[in-house]
Rosetta silent file (secondary structure, phi, psi, omega in degrees, C-alpha in Angstrom):
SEQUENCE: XXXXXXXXXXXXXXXXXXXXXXXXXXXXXXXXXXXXXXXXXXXXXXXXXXXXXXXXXXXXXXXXXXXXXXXXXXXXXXXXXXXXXXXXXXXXXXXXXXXXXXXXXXXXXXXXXXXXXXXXXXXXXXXXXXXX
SCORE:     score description
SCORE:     0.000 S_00000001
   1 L     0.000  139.227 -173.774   98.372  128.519   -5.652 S_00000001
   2 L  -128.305  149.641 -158.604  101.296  130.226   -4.185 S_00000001
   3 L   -69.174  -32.429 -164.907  104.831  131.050   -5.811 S_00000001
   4 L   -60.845  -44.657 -163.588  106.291  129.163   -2.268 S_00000001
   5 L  -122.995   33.056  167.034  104.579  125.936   -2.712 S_00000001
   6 L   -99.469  157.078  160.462  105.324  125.215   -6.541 S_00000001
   7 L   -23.073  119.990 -155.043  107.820  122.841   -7.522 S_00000001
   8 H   -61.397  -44.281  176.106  111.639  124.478   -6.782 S_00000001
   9 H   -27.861  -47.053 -173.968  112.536  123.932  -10.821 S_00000001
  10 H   -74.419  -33.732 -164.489  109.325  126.276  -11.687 S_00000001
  11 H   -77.478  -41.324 -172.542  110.363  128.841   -8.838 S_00000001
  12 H   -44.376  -45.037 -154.209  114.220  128.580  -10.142 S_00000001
  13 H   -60.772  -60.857 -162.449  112.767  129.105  -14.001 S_00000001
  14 H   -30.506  -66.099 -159.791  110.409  132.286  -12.297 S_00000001
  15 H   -73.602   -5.265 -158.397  113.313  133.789  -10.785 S_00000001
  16 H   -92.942  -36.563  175.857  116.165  133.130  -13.575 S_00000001
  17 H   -41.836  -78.857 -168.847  112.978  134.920  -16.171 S_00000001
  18 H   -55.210  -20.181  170.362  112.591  137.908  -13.883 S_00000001
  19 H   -59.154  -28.996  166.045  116.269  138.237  -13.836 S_00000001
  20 L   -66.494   -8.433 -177.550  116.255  138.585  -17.315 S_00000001
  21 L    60.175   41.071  173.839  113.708  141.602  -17.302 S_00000001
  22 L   -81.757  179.475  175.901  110.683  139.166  -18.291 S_00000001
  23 L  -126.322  141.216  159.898  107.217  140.687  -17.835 S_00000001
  24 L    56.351   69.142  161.522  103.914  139.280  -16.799 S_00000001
  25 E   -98.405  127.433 -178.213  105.002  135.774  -15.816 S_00000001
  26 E  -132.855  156.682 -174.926  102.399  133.822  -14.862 S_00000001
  27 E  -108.692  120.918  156.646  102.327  129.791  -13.955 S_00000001
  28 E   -92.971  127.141 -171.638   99.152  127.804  -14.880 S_00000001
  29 E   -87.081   92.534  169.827   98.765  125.057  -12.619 S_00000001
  30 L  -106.265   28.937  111.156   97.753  121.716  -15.303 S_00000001
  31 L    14.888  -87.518 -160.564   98.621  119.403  -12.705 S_00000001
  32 L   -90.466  -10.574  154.358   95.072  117.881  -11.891 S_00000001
  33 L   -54.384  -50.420 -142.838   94.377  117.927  -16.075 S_00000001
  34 L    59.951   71.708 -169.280   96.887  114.870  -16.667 S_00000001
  35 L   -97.180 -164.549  166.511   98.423  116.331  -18.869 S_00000001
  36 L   -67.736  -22.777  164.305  101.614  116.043  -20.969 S_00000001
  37 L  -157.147 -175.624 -147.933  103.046  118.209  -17.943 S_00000001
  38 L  -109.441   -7.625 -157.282  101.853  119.614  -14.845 S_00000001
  39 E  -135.512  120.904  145.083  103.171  123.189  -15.297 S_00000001
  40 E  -120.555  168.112 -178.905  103.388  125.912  -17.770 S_00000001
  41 E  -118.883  119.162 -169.583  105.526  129.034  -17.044 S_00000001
  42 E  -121.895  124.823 -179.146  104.371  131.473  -19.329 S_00000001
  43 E  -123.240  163.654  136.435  106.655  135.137  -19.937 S_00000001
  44 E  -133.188  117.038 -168.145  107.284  138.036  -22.062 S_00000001
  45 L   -62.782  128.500  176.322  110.365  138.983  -24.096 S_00000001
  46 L  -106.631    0.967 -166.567  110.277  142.824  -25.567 S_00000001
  47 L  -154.019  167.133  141.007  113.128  141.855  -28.132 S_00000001
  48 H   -53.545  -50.886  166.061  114.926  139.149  -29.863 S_00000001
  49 H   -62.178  -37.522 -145.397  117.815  139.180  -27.719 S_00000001
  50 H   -99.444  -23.357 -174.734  115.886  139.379  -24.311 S_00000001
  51 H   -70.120  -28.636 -170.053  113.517  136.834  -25.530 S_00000001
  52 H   -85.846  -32.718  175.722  116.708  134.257  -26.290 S_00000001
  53 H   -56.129  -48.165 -174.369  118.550  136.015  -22.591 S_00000001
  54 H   -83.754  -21.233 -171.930  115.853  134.447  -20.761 S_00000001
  55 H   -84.193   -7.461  136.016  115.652  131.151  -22.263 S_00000001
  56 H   -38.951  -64.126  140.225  119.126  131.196  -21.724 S_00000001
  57 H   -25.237  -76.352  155.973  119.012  132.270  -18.582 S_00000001
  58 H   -50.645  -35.790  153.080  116.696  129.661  -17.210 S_00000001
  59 H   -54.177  -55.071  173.190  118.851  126.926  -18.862 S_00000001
  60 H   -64.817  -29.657  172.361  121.791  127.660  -16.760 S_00000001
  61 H   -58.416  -50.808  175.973  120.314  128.086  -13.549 S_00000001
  62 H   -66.976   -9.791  165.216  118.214  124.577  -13.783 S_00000001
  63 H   -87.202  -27.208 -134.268  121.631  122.912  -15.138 S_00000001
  64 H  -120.452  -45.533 -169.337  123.715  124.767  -12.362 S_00000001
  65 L   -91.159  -26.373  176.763  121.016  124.157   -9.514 S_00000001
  66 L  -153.630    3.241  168.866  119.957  120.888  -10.506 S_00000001
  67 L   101.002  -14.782 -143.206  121.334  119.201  -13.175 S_00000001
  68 L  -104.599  115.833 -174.431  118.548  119.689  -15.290 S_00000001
  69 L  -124.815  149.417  175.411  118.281  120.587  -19.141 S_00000001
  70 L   -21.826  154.722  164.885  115.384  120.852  -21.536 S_00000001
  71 L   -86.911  -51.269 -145.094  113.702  117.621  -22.705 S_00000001
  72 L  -174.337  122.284 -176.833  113.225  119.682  -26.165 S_00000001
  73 E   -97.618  123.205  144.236  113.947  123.562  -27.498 S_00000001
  74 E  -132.149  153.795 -174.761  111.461  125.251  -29.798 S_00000001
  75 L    59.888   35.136 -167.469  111.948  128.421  -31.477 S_00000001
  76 L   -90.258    0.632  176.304  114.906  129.809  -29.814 S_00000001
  77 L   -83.386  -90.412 -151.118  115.998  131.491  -33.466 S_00000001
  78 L   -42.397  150.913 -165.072  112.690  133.284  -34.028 S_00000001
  79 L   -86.406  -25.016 -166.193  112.014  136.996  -32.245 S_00000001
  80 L   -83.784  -54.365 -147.626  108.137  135.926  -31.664 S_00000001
  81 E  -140.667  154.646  161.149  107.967  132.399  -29.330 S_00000001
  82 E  -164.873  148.337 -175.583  110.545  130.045  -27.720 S_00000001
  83 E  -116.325  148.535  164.640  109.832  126.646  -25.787 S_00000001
  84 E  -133.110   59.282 -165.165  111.840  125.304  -23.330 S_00000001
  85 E   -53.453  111.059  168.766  110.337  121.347  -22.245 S_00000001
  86 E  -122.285   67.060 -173.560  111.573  120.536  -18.966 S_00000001
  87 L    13.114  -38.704 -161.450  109.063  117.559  -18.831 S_00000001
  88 L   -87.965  -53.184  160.130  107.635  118.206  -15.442 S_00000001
  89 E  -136.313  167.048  163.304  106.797  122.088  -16.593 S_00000001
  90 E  -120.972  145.602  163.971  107.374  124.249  -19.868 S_00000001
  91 E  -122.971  156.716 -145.075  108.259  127.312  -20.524 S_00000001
  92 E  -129.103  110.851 -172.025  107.062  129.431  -22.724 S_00000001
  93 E   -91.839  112.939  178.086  108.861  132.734  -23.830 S_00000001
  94 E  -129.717  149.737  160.855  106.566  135.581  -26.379 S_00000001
  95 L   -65.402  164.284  140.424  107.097  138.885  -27.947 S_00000001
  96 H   -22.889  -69.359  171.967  104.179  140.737  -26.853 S_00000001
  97 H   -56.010  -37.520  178.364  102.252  139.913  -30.048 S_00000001
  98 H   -83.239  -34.515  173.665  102.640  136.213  -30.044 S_00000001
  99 H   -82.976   14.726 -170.320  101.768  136.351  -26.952 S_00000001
 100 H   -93.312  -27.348 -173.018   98.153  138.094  -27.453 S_00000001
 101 H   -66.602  -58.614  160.168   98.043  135.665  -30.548 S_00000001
 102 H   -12.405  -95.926  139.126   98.621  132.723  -28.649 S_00000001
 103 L    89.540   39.881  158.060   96.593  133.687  -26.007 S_00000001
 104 H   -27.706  -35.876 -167.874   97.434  130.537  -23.525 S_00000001
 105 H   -73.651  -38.376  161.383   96.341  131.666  -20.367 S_00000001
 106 H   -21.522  -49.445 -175.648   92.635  131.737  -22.863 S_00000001
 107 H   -54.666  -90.830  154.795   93.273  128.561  -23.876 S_00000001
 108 L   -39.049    7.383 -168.262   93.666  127.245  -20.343 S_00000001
 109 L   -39.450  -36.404 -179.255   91.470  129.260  -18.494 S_00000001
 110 L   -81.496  -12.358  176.018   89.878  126.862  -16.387 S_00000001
 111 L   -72.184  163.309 -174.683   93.396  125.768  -14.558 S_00000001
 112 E   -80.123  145.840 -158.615   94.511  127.446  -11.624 S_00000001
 113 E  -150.336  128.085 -177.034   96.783  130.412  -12.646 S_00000001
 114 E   -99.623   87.700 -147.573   99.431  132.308  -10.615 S_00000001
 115 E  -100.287   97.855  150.151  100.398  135.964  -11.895 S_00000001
 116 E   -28.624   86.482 -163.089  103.930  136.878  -11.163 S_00000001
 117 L   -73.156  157.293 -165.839  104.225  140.861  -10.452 S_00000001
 118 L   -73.845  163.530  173.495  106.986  142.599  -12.515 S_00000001
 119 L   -68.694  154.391 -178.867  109.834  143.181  -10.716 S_00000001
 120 H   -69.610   -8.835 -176.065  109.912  147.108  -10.135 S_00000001
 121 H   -88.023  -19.821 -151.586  112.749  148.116  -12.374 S_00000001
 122 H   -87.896  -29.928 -177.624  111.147  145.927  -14.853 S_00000001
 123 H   -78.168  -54.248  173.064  107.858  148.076  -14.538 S_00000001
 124 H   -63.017  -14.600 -165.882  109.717  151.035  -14.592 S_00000001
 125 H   -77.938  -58.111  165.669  112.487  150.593  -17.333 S_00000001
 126 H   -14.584  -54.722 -163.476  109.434  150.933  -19.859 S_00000001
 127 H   -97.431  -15.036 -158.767  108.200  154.762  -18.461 S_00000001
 128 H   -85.604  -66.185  178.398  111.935  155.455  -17.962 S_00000001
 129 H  -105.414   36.664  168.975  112.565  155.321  -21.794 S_00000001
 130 H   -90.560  -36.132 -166.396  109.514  156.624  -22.749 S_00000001
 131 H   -89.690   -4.152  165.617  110.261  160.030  -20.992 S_00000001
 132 L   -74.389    0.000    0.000  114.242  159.904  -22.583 S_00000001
């Protein structure tokens, strides 16, 4: 699986995420399960705010680019997890913890799974204010 030859909504979500400073986005391809959708987009959020900034984020680009808005929002108050159902894929925005808790890509293991490299400032903003 390649970032090029997913669905443009999931590449749109990818790039409006990384814009957003998400980390370690990866897409599991549930496609060939038949599943309730064919896609998840899976990120992580280091805050409250950045976690609600991307799910934010990705709503206006896929309304702006295509018309498109959530099927269904979960969690966008809470600092741990937020869902975004865009029926075709979801995405799914964790703190760090929730996402270890979670543990989705685990879950899903046997699907095909596409690992999104951080962007470099994104990699960097971390050792940047470790060393301030």
């Amino acid at each position: 699986m390649k970032l090029e030859t997913l669905p443009r909504a999931v590449r749109l979500a990818v790039a409006a995420a990384q814009n957003k400073k998400a980390s370690a986005i990866a897409v599991l391809d549930l496609s060939a399960l038949g599943t309730f959708t064919e896609f998840f987009v899976i990120c992580t959020g280091f805050s409250t705010p950045q976690v609600q900034a991307i799910c934010t984020e990705v709503e206006e680009v896929l309304y702006k680019e295509l018309k498109r808005e959530p099927e269904h929002r979960e969690g966008r108050g809470s600092s741990e997890w937020a869902l975004l159902d865009f029926g075709g894929f979801i995405l799914h925005v964790f703190s760090e913890q929730a996402r270890r808790f979670y543990d989705l890509e685990r879950l899903w293991r046997t699907v095909p799974k596409l690992e999104i490299p951080d962007l470099a400032d994104t990699a960097f903003s971390s050792t940047r204010s470790e060393a301030s």
